[in-house]
TIBA-472387 format. One record per residue (C-alpha): residue in one letter; x, y, z. Coordinates in steps of 0.2 Angstrom, whole numbers, padded with zeros to 4 digits, always signed. Last residue first. Layout:
BEGIN
aXYZ;...
This chain:
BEGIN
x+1029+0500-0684;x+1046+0494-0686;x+1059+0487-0677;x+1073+0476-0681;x+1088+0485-0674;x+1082+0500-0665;x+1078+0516-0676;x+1075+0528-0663;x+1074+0527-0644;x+1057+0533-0636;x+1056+0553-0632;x+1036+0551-0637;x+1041+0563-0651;x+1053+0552-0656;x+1043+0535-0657;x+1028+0546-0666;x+1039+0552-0679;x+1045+0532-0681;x+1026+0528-0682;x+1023+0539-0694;x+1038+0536-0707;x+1036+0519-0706;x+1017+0517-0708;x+1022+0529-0722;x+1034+0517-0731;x+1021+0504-0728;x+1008+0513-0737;x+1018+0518-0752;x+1025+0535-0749;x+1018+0551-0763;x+1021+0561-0776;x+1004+0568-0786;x+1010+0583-0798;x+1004+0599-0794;x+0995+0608-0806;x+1004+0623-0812;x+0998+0640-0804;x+1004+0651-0818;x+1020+0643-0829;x+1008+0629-0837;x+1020+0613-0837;x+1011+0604-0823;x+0994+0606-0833;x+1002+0601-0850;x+1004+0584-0845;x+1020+0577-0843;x+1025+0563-0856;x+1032+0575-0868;x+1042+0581-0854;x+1050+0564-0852;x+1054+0564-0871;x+1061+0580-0871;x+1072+0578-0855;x+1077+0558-0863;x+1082+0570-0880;x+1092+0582-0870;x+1102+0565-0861;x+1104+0555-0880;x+1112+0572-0887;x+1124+0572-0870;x+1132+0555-0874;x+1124+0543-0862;x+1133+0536-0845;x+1139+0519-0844;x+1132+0515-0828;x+1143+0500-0818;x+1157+0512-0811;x+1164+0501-0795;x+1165+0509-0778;x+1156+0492-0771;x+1143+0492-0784;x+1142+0512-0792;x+1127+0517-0805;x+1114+0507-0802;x+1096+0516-0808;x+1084+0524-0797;x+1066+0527-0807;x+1059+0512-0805;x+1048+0509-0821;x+1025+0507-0820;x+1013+0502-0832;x+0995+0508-0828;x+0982+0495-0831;x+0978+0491-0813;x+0976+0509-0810;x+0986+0520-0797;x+0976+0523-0780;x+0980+0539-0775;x+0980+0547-0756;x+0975+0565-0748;x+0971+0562-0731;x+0988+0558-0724;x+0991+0578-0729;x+1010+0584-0729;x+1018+0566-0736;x+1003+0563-0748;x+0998+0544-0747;x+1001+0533-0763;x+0993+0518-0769;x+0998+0507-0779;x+1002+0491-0766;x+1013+0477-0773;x+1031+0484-0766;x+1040+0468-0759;x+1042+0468-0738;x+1054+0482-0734;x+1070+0487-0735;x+1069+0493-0754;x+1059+0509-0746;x+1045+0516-0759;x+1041+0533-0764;x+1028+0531-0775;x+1024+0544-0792;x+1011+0547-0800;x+1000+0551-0817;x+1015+0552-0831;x+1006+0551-0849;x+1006+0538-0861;x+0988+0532-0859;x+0993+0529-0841;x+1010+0529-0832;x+1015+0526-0816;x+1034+0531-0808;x+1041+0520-0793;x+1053+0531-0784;x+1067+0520-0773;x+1072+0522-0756;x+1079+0515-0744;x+1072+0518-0726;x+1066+0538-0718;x+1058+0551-0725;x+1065+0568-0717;x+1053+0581-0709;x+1057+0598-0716;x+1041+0600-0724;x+1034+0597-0709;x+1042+0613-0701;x+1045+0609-0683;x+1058+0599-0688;x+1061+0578-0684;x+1077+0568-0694;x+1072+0551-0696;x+1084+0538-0695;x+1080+0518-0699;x+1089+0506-0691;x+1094+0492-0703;x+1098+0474-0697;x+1115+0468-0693;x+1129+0461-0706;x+1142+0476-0704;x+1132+0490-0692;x+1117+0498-0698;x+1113+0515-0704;x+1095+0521-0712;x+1091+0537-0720;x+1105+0549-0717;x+1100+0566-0727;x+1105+0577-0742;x+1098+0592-0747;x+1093+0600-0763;x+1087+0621-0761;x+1088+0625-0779;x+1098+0640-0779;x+1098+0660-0788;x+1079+0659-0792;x+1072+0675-0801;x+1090+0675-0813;x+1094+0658-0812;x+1113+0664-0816;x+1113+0656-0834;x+1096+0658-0840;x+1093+0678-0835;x+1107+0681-0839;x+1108+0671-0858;x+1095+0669-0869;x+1096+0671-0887;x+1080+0666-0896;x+1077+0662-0914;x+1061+0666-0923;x+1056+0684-0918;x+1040+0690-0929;x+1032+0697-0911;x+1013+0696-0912;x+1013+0705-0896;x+1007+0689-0887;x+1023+0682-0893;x+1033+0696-0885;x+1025+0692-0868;x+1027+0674-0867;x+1048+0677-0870;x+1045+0690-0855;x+1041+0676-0846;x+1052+0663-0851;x+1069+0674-0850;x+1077+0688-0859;x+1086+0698-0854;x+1091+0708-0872;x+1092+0693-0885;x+1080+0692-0903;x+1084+0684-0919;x+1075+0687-0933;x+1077+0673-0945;x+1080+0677-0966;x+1069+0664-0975;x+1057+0677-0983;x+1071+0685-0990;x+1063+0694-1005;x+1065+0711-1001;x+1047+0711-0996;x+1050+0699-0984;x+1064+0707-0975;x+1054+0722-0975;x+1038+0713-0964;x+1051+0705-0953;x+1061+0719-0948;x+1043+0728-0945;x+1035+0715-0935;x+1051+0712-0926;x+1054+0734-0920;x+1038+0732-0915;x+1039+0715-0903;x+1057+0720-0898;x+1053+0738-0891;x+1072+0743-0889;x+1086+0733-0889;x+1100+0716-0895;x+1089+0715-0912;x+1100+0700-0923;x+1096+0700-0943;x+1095+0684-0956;x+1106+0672-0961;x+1108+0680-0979;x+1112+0669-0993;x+1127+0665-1002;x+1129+0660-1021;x+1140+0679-1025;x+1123+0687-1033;x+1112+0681-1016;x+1127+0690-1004;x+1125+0708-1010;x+1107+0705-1009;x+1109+0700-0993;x+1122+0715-0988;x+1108+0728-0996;x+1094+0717-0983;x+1107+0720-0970;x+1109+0740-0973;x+1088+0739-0973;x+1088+0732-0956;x+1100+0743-0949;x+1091+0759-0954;x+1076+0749-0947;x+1089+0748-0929;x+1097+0765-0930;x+1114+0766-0923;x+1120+0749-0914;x+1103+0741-0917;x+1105+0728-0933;x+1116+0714-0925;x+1118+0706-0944;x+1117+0686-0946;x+1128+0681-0961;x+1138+0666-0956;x+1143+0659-0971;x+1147+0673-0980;x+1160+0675-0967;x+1174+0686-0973;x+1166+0697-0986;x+1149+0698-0978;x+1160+0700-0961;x+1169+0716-0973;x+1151+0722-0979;x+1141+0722-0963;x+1154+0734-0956;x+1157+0745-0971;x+1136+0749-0972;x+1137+0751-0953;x+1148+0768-0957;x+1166+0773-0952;x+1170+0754-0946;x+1175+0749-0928;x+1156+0754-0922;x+1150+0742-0932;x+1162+0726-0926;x+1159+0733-0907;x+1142+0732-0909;x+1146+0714-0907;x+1145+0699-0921;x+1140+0682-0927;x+1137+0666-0913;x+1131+0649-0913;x+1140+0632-0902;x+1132+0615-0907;x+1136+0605-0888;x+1150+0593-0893;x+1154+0592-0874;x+1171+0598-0868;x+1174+0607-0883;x+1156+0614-0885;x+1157+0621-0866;x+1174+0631-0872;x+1164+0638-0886;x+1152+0645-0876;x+1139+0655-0888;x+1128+0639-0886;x+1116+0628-0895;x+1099+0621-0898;x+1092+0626-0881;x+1081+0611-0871;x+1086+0607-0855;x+1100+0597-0859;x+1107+0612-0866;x+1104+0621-0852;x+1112+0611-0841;x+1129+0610-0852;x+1129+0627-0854;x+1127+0631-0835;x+1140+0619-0830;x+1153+0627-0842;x+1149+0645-0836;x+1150+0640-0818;x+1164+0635-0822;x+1171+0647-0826;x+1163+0662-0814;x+1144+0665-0809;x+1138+0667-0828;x+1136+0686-0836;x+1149+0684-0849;x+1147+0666-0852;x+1126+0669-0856;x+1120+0666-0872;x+1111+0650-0873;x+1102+0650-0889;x+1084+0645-0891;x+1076+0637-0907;x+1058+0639-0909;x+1048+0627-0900;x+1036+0635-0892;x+1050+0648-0886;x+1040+0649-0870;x+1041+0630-0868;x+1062+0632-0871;x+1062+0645-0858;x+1055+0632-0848;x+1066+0618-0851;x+1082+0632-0850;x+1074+0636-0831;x+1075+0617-0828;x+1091+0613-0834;x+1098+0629-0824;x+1091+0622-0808;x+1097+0603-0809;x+1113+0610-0815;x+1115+0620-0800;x+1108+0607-0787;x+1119+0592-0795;x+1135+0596-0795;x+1134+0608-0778;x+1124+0595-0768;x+1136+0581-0775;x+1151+0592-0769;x+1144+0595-0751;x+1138+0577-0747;x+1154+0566-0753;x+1160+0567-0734;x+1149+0558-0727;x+1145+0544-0736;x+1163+0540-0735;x+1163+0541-0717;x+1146+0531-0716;x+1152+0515-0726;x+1141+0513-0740;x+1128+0519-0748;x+1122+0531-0757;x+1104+0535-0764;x+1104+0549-0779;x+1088+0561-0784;x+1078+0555-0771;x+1061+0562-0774;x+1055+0575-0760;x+1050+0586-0774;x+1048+0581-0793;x+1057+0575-0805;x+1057+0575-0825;x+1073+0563-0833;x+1085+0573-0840;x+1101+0564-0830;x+1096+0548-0826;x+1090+0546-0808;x+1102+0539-0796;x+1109+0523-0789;x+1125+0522-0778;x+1135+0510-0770;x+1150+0515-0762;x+1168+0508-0760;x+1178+0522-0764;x+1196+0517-0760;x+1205+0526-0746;x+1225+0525-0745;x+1227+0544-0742;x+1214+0544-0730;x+1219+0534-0718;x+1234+0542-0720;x+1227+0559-0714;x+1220+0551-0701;x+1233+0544-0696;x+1242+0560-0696;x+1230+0568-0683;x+1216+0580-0690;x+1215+0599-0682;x+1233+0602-0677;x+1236+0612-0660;x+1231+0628-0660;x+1220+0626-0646;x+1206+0633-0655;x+1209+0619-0667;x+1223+0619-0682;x+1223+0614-0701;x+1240+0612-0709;x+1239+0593-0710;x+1225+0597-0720;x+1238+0606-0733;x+1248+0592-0734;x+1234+0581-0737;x+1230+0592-0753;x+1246+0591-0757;x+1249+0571-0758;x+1231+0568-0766;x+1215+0564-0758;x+1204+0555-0771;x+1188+0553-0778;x+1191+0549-0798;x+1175+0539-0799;x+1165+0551-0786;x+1167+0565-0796;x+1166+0559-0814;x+1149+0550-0808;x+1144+0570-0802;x+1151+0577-0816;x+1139+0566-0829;x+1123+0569-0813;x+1122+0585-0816;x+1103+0586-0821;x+1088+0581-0817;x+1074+0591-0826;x+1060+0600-0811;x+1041+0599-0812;x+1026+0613-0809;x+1035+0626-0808;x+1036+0642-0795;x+1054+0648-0801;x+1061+0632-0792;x+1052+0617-0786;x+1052+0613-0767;x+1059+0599-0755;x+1075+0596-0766;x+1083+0578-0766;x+1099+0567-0760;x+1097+0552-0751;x+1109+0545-0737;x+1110+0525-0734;x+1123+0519-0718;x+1136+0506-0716;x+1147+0507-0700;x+1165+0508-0706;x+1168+0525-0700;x+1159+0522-0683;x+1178+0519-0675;x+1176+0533-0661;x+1191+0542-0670;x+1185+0536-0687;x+1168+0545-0684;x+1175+0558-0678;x+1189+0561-0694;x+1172+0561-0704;x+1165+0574-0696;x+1180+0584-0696;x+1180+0582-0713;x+1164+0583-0716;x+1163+0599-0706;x+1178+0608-0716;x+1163+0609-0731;x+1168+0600-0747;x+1179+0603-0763;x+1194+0596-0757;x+1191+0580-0763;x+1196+0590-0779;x+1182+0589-0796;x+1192+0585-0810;x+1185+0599-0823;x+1199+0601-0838;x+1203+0582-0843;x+1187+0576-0835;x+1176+0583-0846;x+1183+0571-0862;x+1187+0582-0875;x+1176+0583-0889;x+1178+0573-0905;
């Protein structure tokens, strides 16, 4: 049984930028708190130049939200908090405000593992707009960092081509819990198993390990070395090979399986940590067989990541298990995933929604306004599209969808294709509704989504880009809200739409 995350990982309401807090007492100082109002959550661009993107984060973003609470000292503490005046930043009622709020929320969201794509919300909130407001920065942090590293671990794990690939990276990861995150996310995307032990506590993740050349270099010889862990774990036999001279250690390890096979125990196989791994495989593999242990896996680490993994297999590298850890863990060629969070739509209790753009001079930047929800359409089995649609409006029947950078480029889906919303119920009025999945079921949704994704917008050079889009009247929304702002006309009155 592993422990359950929150025991060691609650997530403080304190965890936020100072300006939701000083946003939020604004809005209850002009009484706008209670004012309903719809954000969404979602990432403009891919990272490391892919075609798709894995949700994830999504467990310790529900754990977040269920257990928000302002406790005694963290109050204390804002109650410290002074202006440029020096005179206290937040008013004790405020302070007591929130010290007896309830989270009243609703939120949907995509299922962890589940293949997305830019522009998508990857969570809708709402709710009343101060509480909207000040869950932003966490649910950014949760979910744009797993969200990255699930996606890097997918890849790798397309590089592998399905050879096993461990996630080695604690020691190099951005702090503790960054470590834990990352080993979570990258299981989900795809690695059998982890080095961290801690993260296969918290969440039953297989954890995989042997020895450092620390072990050989504690002995006189490497033949001593590999002989005392035979000794003591014969169940774990996987030799790292390269501390002195890496063939040399091959050949000590084959001496250790034999030493192994006449006691009932086989060898693991052999671990190269340097040099010129696509040689120094071929020949490891090539004397292991010949020695009769044919079944003996090579396993390969160094900074490694997908590309380079690409590379050694065009080498005819013999490697069968991959350790990846840096390079994985810390996002190594794409540090962030850029996830954003924007108002939509706010209304006042019972009223009709106003719908909220935010205008930039970079399109991309330009927001999507309404409630939203992702219709996905599948063909044949395979993913072909996916609609951006707003709840608000008249019922969704049109499949077509109209690019959001290029109203020129639109898809009509077939009458055949099937088609699943995408955003699930996850909080009614502050209330958890989702049971979420054990973490075996949310790897094996990635693996199954990905399956369902073709080939084309998983290729690592120039992927094909997948087709996202607004439904018509989403759009006709959109447009004619941009228009109304650029023409310096009110937005989002009560009622109106294009």
């Amino acid at each position: 049984m592993h422990l359950p995350q929150s025991q060691h990982r609650r997530c403080s309401a304190l965890l936020t930028d100072l300006y939701q807090l000083t946003m939020a007492y604004s809005y209850w100082k002009s009484g706008m708190h209670m004012k309903e109002a719809v954000f969404h959550l979602f990432f403009r661009t891919h990272p490391f130049k892919s075609g798709f993107s894995i949700a994830c984060g999504l467990g310790d973003a529900i754990e977040y939200l269920r257990t928000l609470t302002f406790h005694e000292e963290e109050l204390a503490y804002l109650g410290t908090l002074t202006g440029n005046d020096g005179k206290p930043l937040f008013e004790p009622a405020f302070l007591e405000y929130l010290r007896t709020m309830e989270w009243c929320c609703d939120v949907d969201g995509i299922p962890e593992g589940t293949v997305v794509f830019s522009h998508e919300p990857l969570l809708r909130i709402q709710g009343p707009l101060l509480q909207c407001q000040i869950v932003e920065t966490a649910l950014l942090n949760l979910l744009n960092f797993q969200t990255l590293i699930a996606t890097k671990a997918a890849r790798v794990c397309f590089a592998a081509k399905g050879e096993p690939v461990l996630e080695f990276g604690l020691r190099r990861a951005q702090g503790t819990d960054g470590a834990v995150a990352a080993s979570r996310a990258a299981y989900i995307g795809g690695c059998t198993a982890t080095s961290n032990v801690f993260a296969g506590y918290l969440f039953g993740i297989p954890v995989r390990g042997t020895h450092a050349h620390s072990w050989v270099m504690s002995f006189d010889t490497e033949e001593e070395a590999f002989r005392a862990y035979a000794e003591a774990m014969p169940n774990n036999a996987v030799f790292l090979v390269d501390t002195y001279d890496t063939l040399g250690g091959v050949r000590h390890a084959i001496e250790m399986g034999q030493w192994l096979r006449q006691r009932g125990h086989e060898l693991g196989g052999i671990r190269l940590d340097s040099g010129d791994l696509a040689w120094l495989s071929i020949e490891a593999r090539r004397m292991l067989d010949a020695a009769g242990f044919p079944k003996a896996v090579i396993v390969a680490s160094n900074d490694l990541d997908e590309q380079t993994i690409v590379s050694l297999k065009q080498e005819g590298a013999a490697i069968n298990v991959w350790g990846v850890g840096t390079r994985l863990v810390t996002a190594y060629d794409q540090p962030a995933l850029g996830g954003v969070y924007k108002l939509s739509a706010v209304r006042e209790k019972g009223g009709s929604w106003q719908h909220k753009i935010k205008l930039s001079e970079q399109a991309a930047k330009v927001s999507t306004p309404g409630i939203q929800q992702v219709r996905r359409f599948r063909s044949d089995g395979i993913y072909i599209g996916d609609m951006i649609y707003d709840l608000d409006g008249p019922t969704e029947t049109s499949r077509t969808i109209i690019d959001r950078a290029d109203v020129t480029r639109r898809k009509n889906m077939p009458d055949d294709a099937t088609s699943e919303d995408l955003l699930v119920p996850l909080f009614r009025r502050g209330k958890l509704v989702y049971d979420l999945p054990p973490i075996t079921a949310i790897r094996d949704r990635a693996q199954e989504q990905l399956a369902a994704l073709h080939d084309g917008h998983k290729r690592f050079l120039n992927p094909h880009e997948y087709p996202v889009g607004l439904s018509l009247a989403l759009h006709e929304l959109r447009t004619g809200l941009i228009l109304a702002a650029r023409e310096g006309r009110m937005m989002g009155e009560p009622g109106v739409r294009p």
